[in-house]
C-alpha positions as CSV (number, residue, x, y, z in Angstrom):
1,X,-11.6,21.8,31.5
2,X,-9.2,24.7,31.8
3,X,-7.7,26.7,28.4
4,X,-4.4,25.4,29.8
5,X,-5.6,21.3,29.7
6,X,-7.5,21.6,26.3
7,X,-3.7,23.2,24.7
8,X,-2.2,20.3,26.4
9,X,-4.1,17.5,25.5
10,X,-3.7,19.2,21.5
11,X,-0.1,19.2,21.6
12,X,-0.2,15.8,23.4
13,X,-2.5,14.7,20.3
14,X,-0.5,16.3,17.4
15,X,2.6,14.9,18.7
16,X,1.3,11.3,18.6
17,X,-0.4,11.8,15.1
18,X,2.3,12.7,13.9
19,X,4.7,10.3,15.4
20,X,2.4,8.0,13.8
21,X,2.6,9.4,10.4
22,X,6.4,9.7,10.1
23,X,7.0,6.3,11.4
24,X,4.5,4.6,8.6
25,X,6.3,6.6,6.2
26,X,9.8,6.1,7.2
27,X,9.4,2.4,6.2
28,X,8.5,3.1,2.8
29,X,11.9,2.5,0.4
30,X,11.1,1.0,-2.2
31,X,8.2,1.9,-5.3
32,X,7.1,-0.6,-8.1
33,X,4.3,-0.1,-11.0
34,X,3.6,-4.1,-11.8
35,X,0.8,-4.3,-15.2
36,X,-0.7,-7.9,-14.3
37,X,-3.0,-9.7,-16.8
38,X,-5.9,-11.7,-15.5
39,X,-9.3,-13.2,-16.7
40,X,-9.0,-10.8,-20.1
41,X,-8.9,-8.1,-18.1
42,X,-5.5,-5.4,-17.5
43,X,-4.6,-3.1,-14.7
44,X,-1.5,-1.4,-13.6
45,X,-1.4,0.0,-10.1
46,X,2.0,1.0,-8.2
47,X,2.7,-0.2,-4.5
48,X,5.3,0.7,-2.1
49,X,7.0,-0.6,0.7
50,X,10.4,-1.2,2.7
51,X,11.3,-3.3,0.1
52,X,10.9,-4.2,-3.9
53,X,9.3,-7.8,-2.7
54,X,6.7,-5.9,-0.7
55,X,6.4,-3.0,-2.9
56,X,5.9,-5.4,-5.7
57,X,3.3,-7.6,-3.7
58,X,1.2,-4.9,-2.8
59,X,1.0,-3.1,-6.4
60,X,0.0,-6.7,-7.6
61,X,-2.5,-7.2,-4.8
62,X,-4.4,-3.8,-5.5
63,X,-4.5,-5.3,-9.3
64,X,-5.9,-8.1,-8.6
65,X,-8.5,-6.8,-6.7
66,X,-10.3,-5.3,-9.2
67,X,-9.3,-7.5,-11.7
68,X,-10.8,-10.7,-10.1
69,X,-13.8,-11.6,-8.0
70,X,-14.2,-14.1,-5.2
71,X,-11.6,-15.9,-2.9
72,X,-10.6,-18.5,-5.6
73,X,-10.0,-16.0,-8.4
74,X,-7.9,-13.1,-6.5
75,X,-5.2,-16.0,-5.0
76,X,-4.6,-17.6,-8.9
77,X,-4.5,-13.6,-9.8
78,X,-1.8,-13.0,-7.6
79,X,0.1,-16.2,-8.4
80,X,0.4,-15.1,-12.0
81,X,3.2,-13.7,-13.5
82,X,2.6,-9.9,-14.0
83,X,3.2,-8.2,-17.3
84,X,5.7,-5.7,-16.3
85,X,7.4,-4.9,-13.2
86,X,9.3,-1.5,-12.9
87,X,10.8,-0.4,-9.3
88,X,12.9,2.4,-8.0
């Protein structure tokens, strides 16, 4: 492979990594820190996404993942009402 292939294939490369990396972040509008109570145990963790519903659903998804265990536990977990919910 020449010089002139391998700095094409790089720029080719870069420009799709980072095509890739604006796009993911470009959907991202929306931040929420949700506390969420669950089996005795409390954990706050803050989720984003293109809106407050998702942003919301993914903070209290990462907090219920440490706070329960098994299948059966994490969906009752994310059913419950969280503590707190603040979003910008």
């Amino acid at each position: 492979m020449t010089r002139k292939s391998a700095s094409a294939i790089t720029v080719v490369v870069l420009g799709i990594m980072g095509y890739v990396v604006y796009g993911s972040m470009a959907r991202v509008h929306a931040t929420c820190d949700v506390c969420v109570e669950f089996n005795g145990g409390h954990r706050c963790a803050r989720g984003a996404g293109a809106n407050p519903d998702e942003a919301k659903r993914g903070a209290q998804t990462a907090d219920c993942g440490v706070l329960a265990s098994g299948m059966d536990q994490t969906i009752r977990c994310e059913n419950t009402q969280p503590v707190s919910v603040t979003c910008s």
